[in-house]
N, C-alpha and C positions, 0 to 999 in steps of 0.2 A: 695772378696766382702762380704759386710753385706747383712746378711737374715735382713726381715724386723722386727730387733729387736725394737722397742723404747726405747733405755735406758735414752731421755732426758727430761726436765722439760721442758713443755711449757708455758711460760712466757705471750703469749699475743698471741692473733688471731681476726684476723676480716678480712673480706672478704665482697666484692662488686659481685653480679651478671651483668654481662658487656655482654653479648649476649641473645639474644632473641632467641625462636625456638627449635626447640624438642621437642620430645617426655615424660608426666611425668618420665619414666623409666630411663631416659638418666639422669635430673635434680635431680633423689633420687641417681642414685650411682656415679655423680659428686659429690652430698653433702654428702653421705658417704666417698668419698674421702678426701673430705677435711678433714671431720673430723676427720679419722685417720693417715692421715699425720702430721707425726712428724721429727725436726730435733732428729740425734741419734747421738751416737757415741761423744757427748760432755756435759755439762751440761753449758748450754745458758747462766747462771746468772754469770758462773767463767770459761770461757772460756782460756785457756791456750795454746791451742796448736791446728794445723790445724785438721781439722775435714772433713767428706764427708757429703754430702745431697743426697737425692734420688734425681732419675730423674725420676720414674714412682711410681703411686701408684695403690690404690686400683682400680681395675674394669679395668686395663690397662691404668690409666689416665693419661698423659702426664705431668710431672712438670717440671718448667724452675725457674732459679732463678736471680735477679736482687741484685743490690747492692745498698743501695742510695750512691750519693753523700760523704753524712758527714760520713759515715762509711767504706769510699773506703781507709781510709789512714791504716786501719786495718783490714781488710777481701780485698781476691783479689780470683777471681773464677777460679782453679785451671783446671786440667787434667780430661779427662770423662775416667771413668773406664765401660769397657762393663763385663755382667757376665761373670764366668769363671767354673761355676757350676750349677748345678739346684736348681731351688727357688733362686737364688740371684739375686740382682736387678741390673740399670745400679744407678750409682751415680757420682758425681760429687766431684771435691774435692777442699778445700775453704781454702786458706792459710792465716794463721791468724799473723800478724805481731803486736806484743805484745808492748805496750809503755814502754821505759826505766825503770828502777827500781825507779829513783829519780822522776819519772813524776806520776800522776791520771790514775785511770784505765777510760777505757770509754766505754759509753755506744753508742751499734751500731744496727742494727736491716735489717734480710735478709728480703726481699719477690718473695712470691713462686709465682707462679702463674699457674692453675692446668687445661689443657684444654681437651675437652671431645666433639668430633665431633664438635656440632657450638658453644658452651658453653665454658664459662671461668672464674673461679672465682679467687680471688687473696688470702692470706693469709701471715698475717703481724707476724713474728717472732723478738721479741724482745730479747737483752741480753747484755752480758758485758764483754769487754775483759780486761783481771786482767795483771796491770804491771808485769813486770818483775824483779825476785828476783836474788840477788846472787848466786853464784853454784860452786861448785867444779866439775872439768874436771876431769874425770879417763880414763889414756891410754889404760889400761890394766884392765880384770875384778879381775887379781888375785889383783890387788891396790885396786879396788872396795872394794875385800871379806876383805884384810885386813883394810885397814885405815879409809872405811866410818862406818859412825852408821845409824843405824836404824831410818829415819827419816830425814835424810841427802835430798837436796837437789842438785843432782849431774845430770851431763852431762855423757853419754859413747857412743860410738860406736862401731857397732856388721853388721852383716850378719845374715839375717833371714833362720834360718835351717829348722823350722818349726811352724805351726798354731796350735792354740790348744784355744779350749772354744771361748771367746770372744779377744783372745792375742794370743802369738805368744813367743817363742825363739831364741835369737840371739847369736851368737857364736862371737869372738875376733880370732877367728884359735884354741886357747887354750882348753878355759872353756865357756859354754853356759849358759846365763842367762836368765831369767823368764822377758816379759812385758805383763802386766795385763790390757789389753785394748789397744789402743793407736792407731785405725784404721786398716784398710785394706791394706795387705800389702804381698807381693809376695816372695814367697822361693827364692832366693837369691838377694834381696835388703837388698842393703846396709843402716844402718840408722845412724842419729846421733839424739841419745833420750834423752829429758832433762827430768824429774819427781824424784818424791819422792823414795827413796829406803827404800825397805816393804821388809814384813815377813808374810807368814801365813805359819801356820803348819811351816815346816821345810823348805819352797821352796822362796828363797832370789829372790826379782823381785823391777822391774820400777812399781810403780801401779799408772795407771790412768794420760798415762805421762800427763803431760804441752804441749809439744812441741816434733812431733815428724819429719824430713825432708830426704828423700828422695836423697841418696847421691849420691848411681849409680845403675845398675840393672843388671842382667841376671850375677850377680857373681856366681860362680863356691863353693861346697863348700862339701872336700870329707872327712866326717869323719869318723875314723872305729870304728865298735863294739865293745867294751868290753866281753868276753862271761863270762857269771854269772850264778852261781848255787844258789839253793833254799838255801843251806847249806852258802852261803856267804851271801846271800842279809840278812839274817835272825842271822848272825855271828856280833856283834857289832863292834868286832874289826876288824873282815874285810874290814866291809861295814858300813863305819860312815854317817849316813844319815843326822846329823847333821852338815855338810860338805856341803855349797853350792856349791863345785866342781862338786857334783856328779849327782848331778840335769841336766836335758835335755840331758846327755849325752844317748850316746845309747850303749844298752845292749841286749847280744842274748840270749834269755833263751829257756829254754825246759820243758813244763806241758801240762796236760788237760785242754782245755776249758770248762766252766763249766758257766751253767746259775742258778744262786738261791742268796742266800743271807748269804754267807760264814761268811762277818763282823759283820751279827747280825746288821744290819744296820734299818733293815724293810722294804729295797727297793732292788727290785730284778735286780742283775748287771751282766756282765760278769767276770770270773776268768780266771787266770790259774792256776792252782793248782797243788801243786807239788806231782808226781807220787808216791815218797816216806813217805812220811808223808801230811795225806788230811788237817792240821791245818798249812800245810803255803802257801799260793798263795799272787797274787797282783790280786787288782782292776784294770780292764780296765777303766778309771776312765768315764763319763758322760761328761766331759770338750773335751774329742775324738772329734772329727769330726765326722756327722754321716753317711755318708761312711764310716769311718774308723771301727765304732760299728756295722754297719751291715755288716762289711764285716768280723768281727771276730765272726757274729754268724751263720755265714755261716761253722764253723769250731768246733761248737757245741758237746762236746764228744771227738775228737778226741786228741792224744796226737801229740802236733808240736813244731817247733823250729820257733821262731818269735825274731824281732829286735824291741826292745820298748824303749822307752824314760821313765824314773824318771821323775814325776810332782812331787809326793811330799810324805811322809809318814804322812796323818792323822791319828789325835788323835783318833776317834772311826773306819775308815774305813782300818785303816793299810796302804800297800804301796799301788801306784796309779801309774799306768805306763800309756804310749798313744802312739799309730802312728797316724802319719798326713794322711799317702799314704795311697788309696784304694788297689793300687796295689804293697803293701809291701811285699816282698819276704813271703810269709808262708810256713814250709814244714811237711807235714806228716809225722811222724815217727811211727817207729813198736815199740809196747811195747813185751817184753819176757811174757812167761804165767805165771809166779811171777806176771809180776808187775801190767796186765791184771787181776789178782786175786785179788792184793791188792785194784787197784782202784774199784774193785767192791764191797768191802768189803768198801774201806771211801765212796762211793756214798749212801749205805744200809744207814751206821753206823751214817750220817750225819743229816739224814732225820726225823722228826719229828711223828711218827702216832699217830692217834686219834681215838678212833672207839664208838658207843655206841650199835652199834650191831657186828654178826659176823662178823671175820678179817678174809681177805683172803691172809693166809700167804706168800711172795716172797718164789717162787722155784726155778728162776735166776738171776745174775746179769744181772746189762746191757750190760755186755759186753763177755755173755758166761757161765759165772761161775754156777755151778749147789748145788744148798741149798737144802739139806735133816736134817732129827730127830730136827726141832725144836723144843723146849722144854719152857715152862713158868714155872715163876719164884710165880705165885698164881693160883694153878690151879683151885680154889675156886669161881674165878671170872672169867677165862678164860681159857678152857684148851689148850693142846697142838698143837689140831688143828686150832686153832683161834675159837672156837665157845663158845659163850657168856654164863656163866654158871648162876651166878648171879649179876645184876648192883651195885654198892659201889650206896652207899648216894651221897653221892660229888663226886671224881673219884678216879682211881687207876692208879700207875703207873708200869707196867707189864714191866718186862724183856725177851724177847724171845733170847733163845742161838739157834745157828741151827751150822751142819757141812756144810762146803765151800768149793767147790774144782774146779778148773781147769788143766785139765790134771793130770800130777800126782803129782798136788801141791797141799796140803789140810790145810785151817786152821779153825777157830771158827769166826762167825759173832756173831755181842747183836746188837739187837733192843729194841727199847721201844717204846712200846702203851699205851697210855693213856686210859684207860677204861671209858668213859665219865658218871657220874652216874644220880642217878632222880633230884636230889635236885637241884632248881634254885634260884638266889638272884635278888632282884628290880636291875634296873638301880642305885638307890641311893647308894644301898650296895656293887654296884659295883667300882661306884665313891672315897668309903673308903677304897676299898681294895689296897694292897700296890701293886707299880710297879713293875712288876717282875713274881705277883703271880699269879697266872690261877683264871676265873672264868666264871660261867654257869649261864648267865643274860636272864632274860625272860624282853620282850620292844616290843612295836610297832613302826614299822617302820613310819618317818619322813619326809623322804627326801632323796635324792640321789645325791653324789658331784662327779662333772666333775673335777674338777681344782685337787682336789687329791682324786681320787678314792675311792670311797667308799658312807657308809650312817648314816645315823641317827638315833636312837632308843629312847626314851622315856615313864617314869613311868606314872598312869595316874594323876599322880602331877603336869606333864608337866617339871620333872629333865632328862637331857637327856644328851646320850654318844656318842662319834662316832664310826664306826667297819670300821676299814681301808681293802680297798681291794685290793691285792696284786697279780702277775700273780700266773694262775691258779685258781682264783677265780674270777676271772670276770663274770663266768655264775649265781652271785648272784645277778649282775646291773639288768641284764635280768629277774631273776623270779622271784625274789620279786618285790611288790609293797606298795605302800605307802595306812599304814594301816593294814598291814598284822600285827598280833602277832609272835613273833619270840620266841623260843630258840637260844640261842649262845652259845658256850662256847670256851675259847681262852684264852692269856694273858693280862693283863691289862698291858697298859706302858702311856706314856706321849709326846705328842710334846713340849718340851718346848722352842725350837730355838726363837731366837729374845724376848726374854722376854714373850711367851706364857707360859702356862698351861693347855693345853686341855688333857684329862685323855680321853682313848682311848683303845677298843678290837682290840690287833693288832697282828703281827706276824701269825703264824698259827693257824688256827679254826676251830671249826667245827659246822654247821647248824644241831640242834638237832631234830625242828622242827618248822612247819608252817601251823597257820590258815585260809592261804588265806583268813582271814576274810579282812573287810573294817570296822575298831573301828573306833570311832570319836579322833582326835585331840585336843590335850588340847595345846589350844593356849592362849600366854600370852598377854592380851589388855592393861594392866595399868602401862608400863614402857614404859619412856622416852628415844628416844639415849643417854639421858645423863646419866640416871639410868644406860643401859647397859654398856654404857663403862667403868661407875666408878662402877659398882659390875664384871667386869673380876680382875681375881685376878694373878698378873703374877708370877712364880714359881722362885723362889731361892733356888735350889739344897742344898746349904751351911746350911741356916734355916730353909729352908720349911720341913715338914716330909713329907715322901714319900705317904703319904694315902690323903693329902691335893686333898680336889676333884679340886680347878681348876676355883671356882669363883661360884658365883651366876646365872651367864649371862651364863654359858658355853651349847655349843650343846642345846641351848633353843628355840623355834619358837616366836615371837612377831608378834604382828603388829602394825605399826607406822603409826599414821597420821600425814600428815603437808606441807610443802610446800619448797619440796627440787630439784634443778636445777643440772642434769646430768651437770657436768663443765669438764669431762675430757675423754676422752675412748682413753687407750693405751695400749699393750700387749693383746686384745681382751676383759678388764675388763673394765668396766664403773665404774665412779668415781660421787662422790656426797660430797658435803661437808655438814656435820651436825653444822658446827660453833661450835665445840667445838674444835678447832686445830688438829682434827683427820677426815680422809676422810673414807667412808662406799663405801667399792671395792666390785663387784658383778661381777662373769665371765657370758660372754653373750652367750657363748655355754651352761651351765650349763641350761641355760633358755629352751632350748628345752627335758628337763626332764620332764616339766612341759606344754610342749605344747606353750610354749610363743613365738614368731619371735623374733630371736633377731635384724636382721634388721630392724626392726622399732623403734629402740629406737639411739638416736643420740644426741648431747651434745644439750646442750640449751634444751631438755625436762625436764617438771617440773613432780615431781612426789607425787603425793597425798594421796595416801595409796603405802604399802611395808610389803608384810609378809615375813619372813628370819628365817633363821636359823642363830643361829652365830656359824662361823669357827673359826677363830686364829685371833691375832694380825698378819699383813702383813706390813714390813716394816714402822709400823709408824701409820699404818692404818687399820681399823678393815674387814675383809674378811668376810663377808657374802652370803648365799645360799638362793637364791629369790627362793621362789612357786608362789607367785603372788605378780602383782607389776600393781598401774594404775595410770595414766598420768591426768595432767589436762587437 
């Protein structure tokens, strides 16, 4: 079953209240329901292939759906799926019979109708089901890998071995192939899936089938492990990744689990990590099931033998494995006191420190191992013991060597602490400095973002940065407040995904210090949405230099007046259109940073002032962080 994703475009809504009676509490989270019920799991305007619909929404509302008439010759109201997990909803599934290739696509149109004790309101969903194209049939995936291209419009059938993300993998007996969406669909159902045949990263899949139906069910499907070493997966010619064979298959390995941020990624995952060398592990990738993520961090530290599946080798995050099962075979193993030794030595060796006063030197591993005669590499700045001799101007980066031993293994651990010094730069000079390079920005605090963790800082020019906050730092959400004077010092890097530019304090940092004051905010009155969005400035890697701060508009507070109509709230984010073919997204949790209800804001409100921070480009659409926001 689908969590209550939205991933559809809603085309058209309107709604009639038909019963009298109730209580007002009953008639606001009926009309919260409505308004965030959405069809999912298709996109309404190019409909391809059968889709599900809820049957329940928000506040436990009851929804039913009807069909008219003129749209019965191409939608017909399929099978009720009850949940089969927690958080999943019951839905319904709506089989879509596509017009010939040589005919019109047509337009058709469901409605819901959502009842809530004596209350009933209905809800009109508009859309279009898109003819039908040619396709090539492939018997076999291994005819797939060799004879289609990239782009290909083909038919295949498989048996579902496993779920993954918002899709799933289907096996031929053979070879297991990637489907990238395509509904709700059970470990051993058979299908026959018509879509596009995609590529990302290295992982060959159906994306976003057309048509996917239901062949037979409760098939049987026994495939065995492969068992794989760190030394093969990591072996080119071993282990050809670029090989859609090797994808979904299942593989038994043996590492550490390990929580932090091995790919340099800036998000903190799970690993396995190999015992022998701490610079090669996979990704448990996020696309996992979450049972499946929280049941590998239940295993935290420990060294096990687990069966994982190949999603895919990305380009910045390396390999990505997954299990579907909660209850996937895991087994603890003993490490020898070598290898006990070793891993204490990559967990030390891995970790980043930062200090600007005394260091309080590791005297063990985590896992036993005992560290004596550290040693620095400036005793000038910090001596032996870790106590602060004198601060560098800007910082230093100190080497600690120590002896390491468990049992009667003995070898040499390096650390490195950054010695954090006095000298601070504006937020603006922080903005110039290149990605990559460290720096120690003095800003008052802005704002605080829910949707990705972290906050706001600004010069008192009103140029401002974001400090992303990562586990382990979370106790910053909590003690700062908006207004405070800050010290920081950290890495400077960049989100630049989807054509952003936001320059950003990210990766590991360190709070230097704090005024607990309450400064005034320098807020910008005299730009337009149209000002901000044609001064964000989007990054290209290729031309852009690395110091490029990132736009005019970036991490800046405004406030807009004017007369703008909430028209959308899906994924828990309210949408606005500024009429410039770009929507202004604000997440509605974000709003209780600021003391704001998010439930009281619902589509059809106008709204007539809006102070924000701006975030990122979001799919198309500009992400902003509301402090205050008031309605007409």
């Amino acid at each position: 079953m689908k969590k209550l994703y939205m991933l559809a475009l809603l085309l058209f809504a309107s709604f009639a209240l038909v019963a009298c009676g109730g209580d007002n509490t009953e008639e606001t989270q009926l009309q919260e329901a409505y308004n965030s019920l959405m069809i999912y799991d298709t996109q309404l305007g190019q409909i391809r292939g059968s889709f599900n619909v809820p049957l329940e929404g928000r506040h436990g509302v009851e929804v039913s759906w009807e069909i008219p008439e003129d749209s019965q010759p191409y939608l017909e109201l399929g099978d009720v799926f009850e949940p089969t997990e927690e958080g999943d909803l019951r839905e319904q599934r709506v089989v879509v019979t596509r017009p010939e290739a040589e005919e019109d696509h047509e337009d058709i149109m469901l409605i819901a109708t959502l009842t809530f004790g004596d209350l009933t309101m209905t809800k009109e969903f508009d859309g279009r089901v898109m003819a039908e194209v040619p396709r090539d049939i492939f018997e076999s995936f291994e005819d797939l890998y060799t004879q289609a291209s990239i782009g290909d419009d083909v038919i295949v059938k498989g048996v579902v071995v496993a779920r993954v993300g918002s899709g799933y993998f289907v096996t031929d007996g053979t070879h297991v192939l990637s489907v990238f969406r395509g509904g709700s669909h059970n470990i051993g159902d058979e299908l026959e899936i018509a879509g596009e045949y995609a590529r990302w990263n290295t992982l060959y899949q159906i994306s976003g089938p057309d048509n996917v139906e239901v062949l037979s069910t409760g098939n049987e499907v026994n495939l065995e492990p492969t068992p794989l070493t760190f030394d093969e997966l990591y072996d080119e010619e071993a282990f050809d990744v670029t090989d859609p064979r090797v994808h979904g298959a299942l593989y038994e390995m043996e590492g550490i689990v390990v929580r932090g941020d091995l790919a340099g990624s800036g998000y903190t995952n799970y690993y396995l990590q190999d015992v022998e060398d701490g610079s090669r592990f996979f990704l448990f990738t996020h696309y996992s099931r979450t049972e499946a993520i929280g049941h590998i961090g239940d295993y935290e530290d420990e060294y096990i033998r687990i069966t994982v599946r190949l999603y895919a080798k990305h380009a910045r995050d390396g390999f990505m494995m997954f299990f579907d099962e909660a209850n996937v075979e895991i087994e603890v193993l003993e490490l020898d006191e070598e290898a006990l030794l070793d891993a204490d030595i990559f967990g030390l060796e891995d970790q980043t420190y930062m200090t600007n006063e005394d260091f309080v030197l590791p005297s063990e591993g985590q896992r036993g191992s005992v560290i004596t005669n550290w040693s620095s590499s400036d005793t000038s700045v910090i001596n032996d013991d870790g106590e602060i001799v004198a601060l560098p101007s800007g910082y230093a980066e100190i080497t600690f060597t120590g002896d390491i031993a468990f049992g009667e293994h003995e070898k040499t651990v390096e650390i490195t602490v950054l010695v954090v010094g006095t000298d601070t730069i504006s937020v603006d000079d922080a903005l110039n400095t290149a990605d990559g390079e460290y720096a120690h920005v003095e800003g008052v605090i802005t704002g605080f973002n829910y949707h990705a963790p972290g906050f706001f800082i600004q010069d008192a020019d009103g140029t401002g940065i974001y400090v992303r906050v990562f586990a382990g730092e979370e106790w910053m959400l909590d003690e700062l407040e908006v207004g405070n004077k800050i010290t920081i010092f950290g890495e400077i890097d960049r989100y630049y995904s989807h054509g952003n530019n936001q320059k950003q304090i990210s990766g590991m940092k360190l709070l230097t210090s704090n005024d607990e004051g309450d400064h005034e905010l320098n807020i910008e009155t005299d730009m337009s949405f149209e000002d901000i969005i044609n001064g964000y400035v989007a990054f290209d890697e290729e031309t852009d230099p690395l110091t490029q701060p990132g736009g005019i508009t970036n991490s800046v507070i405004y406030t807009v007046e004017g007369s703008f109509t909430i028209d959308l709230i899906d994924f828990g984010d309210a949408n606005f259109d500024v009429g410039l073919d770009m929507n202004i997204i604000f997440d509605l949790d974000n709003l209780e940073w600021f003391e704001i209800d998010p439930d009281t804001i619902s589509e059809g409100d106008v709204v007539t002032s809006i102070t924000f921070i701006t975030e990122r480009i979001h799919f198309g659409n500009y992400r902003v962080v509301v402090i205050d926001i008031e309605f007409e």
